[in-house]
C-alpha positions in Angstrom: 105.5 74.6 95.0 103.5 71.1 94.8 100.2 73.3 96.6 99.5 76.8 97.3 100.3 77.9 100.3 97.8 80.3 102.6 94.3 81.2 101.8 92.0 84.7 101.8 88.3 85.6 102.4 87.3 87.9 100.3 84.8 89.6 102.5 81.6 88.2 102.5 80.7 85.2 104.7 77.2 83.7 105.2 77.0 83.8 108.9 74.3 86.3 111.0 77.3 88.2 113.1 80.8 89.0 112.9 81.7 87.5 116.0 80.5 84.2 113.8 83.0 84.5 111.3 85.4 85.5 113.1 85.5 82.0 115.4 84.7 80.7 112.1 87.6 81.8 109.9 90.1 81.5 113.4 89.0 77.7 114.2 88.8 76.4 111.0 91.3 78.5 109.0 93.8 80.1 111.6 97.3 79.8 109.9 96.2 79.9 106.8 95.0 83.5 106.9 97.0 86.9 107.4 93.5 89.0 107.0 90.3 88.1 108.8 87.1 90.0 108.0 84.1 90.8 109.8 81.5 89.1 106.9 79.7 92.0 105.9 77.2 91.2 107.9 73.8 92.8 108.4 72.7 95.6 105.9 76.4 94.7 104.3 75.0 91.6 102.9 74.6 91.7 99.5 77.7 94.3 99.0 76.9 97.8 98.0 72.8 97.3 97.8 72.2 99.0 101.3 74.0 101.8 99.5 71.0 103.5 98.0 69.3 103.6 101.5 72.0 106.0 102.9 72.6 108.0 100.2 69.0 108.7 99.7 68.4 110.6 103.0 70.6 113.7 101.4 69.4 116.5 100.6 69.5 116.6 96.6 69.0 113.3 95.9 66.1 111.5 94.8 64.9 107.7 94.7 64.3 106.4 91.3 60.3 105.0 90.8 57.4 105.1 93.4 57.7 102.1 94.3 60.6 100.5 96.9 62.5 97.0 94.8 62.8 95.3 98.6 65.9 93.1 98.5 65.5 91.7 102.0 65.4 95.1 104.1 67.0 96.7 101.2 65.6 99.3 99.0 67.2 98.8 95.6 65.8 101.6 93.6 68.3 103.6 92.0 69.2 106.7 92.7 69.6 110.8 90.7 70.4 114.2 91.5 66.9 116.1 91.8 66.9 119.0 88.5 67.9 122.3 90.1 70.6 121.0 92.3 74.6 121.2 92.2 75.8 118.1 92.4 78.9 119.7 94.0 76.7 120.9 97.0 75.0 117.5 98.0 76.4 116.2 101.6 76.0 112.5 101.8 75.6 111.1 105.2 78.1 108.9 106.9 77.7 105.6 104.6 78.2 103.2 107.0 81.7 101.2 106.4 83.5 103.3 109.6 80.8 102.8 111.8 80.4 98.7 110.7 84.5 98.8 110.5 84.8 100.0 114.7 82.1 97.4 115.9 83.6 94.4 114.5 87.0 95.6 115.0 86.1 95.8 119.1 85.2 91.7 118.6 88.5 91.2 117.0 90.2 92.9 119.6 88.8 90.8 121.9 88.9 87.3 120.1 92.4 88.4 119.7 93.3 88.3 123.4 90.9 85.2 124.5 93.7 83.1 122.0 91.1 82.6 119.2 92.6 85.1 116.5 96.2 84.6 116.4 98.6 87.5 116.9 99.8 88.7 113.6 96.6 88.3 111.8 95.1 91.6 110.7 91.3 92.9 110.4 90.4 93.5 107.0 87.4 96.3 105.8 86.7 95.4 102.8 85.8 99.0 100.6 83.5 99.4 97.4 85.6 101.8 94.6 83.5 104.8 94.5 83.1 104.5 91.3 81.1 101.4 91.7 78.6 103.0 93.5 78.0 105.9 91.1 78.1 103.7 88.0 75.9 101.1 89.3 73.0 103.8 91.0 73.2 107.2 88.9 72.0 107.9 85.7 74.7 108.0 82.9 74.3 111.6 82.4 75.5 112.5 86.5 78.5 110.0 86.4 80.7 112.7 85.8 79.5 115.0 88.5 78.5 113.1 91.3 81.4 110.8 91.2 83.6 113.4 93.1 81.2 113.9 95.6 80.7 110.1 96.4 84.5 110.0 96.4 85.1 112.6 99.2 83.0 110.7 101.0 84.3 107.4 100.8 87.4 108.9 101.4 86.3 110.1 104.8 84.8 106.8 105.7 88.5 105.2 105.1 90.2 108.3 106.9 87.9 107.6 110.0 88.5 104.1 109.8 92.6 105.0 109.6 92.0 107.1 112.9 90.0 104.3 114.8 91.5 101.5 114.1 95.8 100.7 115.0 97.8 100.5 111.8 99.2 97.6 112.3 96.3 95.4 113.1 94.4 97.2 109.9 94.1 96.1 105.9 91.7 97.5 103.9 90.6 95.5 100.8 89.3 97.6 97.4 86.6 96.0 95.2 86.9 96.5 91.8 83.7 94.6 90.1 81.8 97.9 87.9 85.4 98.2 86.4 85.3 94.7 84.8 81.2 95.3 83.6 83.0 98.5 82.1 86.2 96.9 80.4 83.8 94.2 79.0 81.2 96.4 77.8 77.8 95.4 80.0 77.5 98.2 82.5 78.0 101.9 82.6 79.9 103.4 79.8 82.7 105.1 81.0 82.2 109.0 81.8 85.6 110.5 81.0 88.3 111.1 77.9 90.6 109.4 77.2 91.1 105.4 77.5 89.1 103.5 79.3 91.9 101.2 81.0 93.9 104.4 81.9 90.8 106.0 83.8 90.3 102.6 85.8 93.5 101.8 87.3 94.3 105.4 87.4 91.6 105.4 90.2 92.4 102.4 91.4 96.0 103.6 92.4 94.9 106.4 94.1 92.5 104.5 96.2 95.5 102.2 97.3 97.8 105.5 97.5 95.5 106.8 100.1 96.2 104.1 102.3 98.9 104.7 104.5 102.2 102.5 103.9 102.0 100.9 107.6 98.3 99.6 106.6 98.2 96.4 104.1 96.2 97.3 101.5 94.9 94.7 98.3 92.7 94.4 95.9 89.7 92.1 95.0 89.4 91.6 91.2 85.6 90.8 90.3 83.4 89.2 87.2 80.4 89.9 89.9 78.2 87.4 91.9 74.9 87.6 91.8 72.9 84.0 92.2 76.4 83.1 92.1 77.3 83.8 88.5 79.3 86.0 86.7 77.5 89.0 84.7 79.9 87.5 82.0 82.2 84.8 81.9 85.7 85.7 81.0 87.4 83.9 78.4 90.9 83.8 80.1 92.5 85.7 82.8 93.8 88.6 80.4 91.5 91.3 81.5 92.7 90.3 84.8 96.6 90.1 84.7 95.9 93.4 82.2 94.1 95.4 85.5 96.7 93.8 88.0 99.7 94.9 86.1 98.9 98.3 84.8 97.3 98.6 88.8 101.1 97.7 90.2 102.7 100.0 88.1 100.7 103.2 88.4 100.7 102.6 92.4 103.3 104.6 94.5 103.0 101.8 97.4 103.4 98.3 97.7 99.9 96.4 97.1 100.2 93.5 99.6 97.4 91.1 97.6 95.7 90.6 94.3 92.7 88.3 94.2 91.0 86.9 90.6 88.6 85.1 90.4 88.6 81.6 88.1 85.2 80.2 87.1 84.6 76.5 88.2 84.1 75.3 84.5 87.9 76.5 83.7 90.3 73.5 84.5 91.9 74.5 81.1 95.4 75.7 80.5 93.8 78.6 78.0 92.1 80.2 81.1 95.3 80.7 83.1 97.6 81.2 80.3 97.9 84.9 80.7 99.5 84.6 84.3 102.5 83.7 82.5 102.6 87.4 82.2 101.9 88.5 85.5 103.9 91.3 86.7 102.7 92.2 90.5 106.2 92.3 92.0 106.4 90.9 95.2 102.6 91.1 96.0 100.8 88.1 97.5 98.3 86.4 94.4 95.4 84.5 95.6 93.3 82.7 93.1 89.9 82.2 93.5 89.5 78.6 92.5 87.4 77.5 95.5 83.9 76.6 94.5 81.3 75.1 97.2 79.5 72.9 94.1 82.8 71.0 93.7 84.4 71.2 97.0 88.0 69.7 97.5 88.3 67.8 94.1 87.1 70.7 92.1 90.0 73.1 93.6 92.6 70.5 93.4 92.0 70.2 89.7 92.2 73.9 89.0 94.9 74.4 91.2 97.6 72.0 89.0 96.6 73.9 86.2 97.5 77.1 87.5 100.3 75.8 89.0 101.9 75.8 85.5 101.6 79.3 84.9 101.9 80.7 88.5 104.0 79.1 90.8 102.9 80.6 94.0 99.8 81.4 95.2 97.4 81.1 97.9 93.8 80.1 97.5 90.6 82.0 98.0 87.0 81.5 96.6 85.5 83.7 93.4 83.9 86.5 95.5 82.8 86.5 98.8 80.4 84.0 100.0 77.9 86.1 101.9 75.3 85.0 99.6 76.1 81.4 99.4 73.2 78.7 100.4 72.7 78.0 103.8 74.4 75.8 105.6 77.6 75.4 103.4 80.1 78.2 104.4 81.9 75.9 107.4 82.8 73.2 103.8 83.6 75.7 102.2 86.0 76.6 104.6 87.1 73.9 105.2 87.8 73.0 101.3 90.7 76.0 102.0 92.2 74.5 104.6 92.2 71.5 103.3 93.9 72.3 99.6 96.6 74.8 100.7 99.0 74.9 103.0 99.4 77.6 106.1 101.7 79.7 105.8 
């Protein structure tokens, strides 16, 4: 390969509806894309902040200070089990990803038959790992017990989404970004015995394994994106091509895609070095070289690069761009199109 060939959106996109990005992604990235997302859009925005807001109408649970942290409509205050109750008896509400996942995939139903999604292309619901939720809103000391109770119910969220949506039109997305904050020691500690890398992509397989073989299922690898930075900058790809491997080989399915993300400072051959040792069998790699700062000239500089250590792969941005300034999501798009080829 001279260029990489196809592209992926990772979830987030900064329009105001799905119907938006849908037209968007369709007109301006068509064949390039196997997956289309809805953009997370409305209380979605900002990933797993609206998160809090649900779980905190269950009985058993408690908000964390007096006074609401507003992140737009958001409530960001953290979150505990109230002293006296059973973790194992709290029922948390419907969370919201089935219901958001059957509203937008009516709109792609229908864009699908006016001509503007092509046929073959499949919706994609992007999912939090429930452990991202519990690590990033519990207390350290409820981590252990909670995290089965948020599971369940993630679980039914995805097995509702399985029954609403046709199989072969669905592909469900995990993000894995509280993993990385764990493996590189600046978020919560990890809650169970044994090794730390065993516990993650232990979980990780059984999130893909409960995804049924005729639905695609991939995984988004993350450093985080708030104000569009990382909460640390990796030093190279190890950690990544670590996760990915151990994550292929502990899965009794096929993972159809692995995305990681590649800062815009790293045009360097040290960075991508440890792709050389990627082992994700026949699953599709998209790197996620695409930065808005840097547009077309930026990508095409990473992307030779890593075209010496991988030799196929599409191209995707570092996260999703939900959160990205105003007015820049159609270049942005358009710096996909532009770099790779469709497939």
């Amino acid at each position: 390969m001279t260029q990489p060939q196809g592209a992926h959106l990772v979830g987030s996109v900064n329009y105001d509806d799905a119907e938006t990005t849908m037209r968007q992604a369709a007109g301006i990235l068509g064949a390039h894309l196997r997956r289309i997302p809805d953009g997370e859009c409305g209380p979605r925005f900002h990933w797993i902040m609206f998160q809090p807001d649900v779980l905190g109408q269950a009985a058993g649970i408690e908000r964390v200070g007096d006074q609401p942290r507003m992140l737009r409509m958001l409530d960001a205050r953290p979150l505990r089990v109230a002293d006296g109750v059973d973790p194992a008896t709290i029922v948390f509400p419907p969370l919201g990803y089935a219901a958001a996942a059957q509203e937008s995939y009516a709109i792609f139903r229908r864009l699908r038959e006016e001509g503007v999604v092509p046929e073959g292309t499949r919706f994609q619901v992007s999912l939090p790992t429930p452990l991202a939720v519990v690590g990033a809103f519990f207390p350290p000391e409820q981590h252990a017990a909670i995290e089965p109770v948020y599971r369940a119910a993630m679980y039914r969220e995805l097995d509702e989404i399985l029954a609403a949506i046709r199989h072969a039109d669905l592909a469900i997305q995990w993000d894995n970004a509280v993993e990385f904050g764990m493996i590189e020691g600046v978020s919560a500690a990890p809650w169970w015995e044994g090794d730390v890398w065993d516990g993650l992509t232990a979980r990780s397989a059984e999130q893909a394994d409960r995804v049924p073989d005729d639905v695609e299922v991939g995984f988004h690898l993350c450093y985080g994106d708030v104000a569009e930075k990382h909460f640390v900058e990796p030093a190279d790809a190890g950690n990544l091509v670590r996760f990915a491997n151990m994550l292929a080989a502990a899965s009794t399915r096929r993972i159809d895609w692995i995305h990681l993300p590649v800062p815009i400072e790293r045009d360097d051959d040290a960075y991508y070095a440890p792709l050389d040792g990627l082992q994700i069998d026949d699953s599709e790699l998209y790197l996620g070289l695409v930065h808005r700062e840097d547009g077309v000239a930026g990508a095409r500089r990473r992307i030779q690069v890593a075209l010496r250590h991988v030799p196929v792969f599409g191209v995707a941005t570092e996260c999703g761009i939900g959160r990205a300034p105003a007015r820049t999501t159609e270049s942005i798009l358009r710096t996909h199109a532009e770099v790779a080829a469709p497939w």
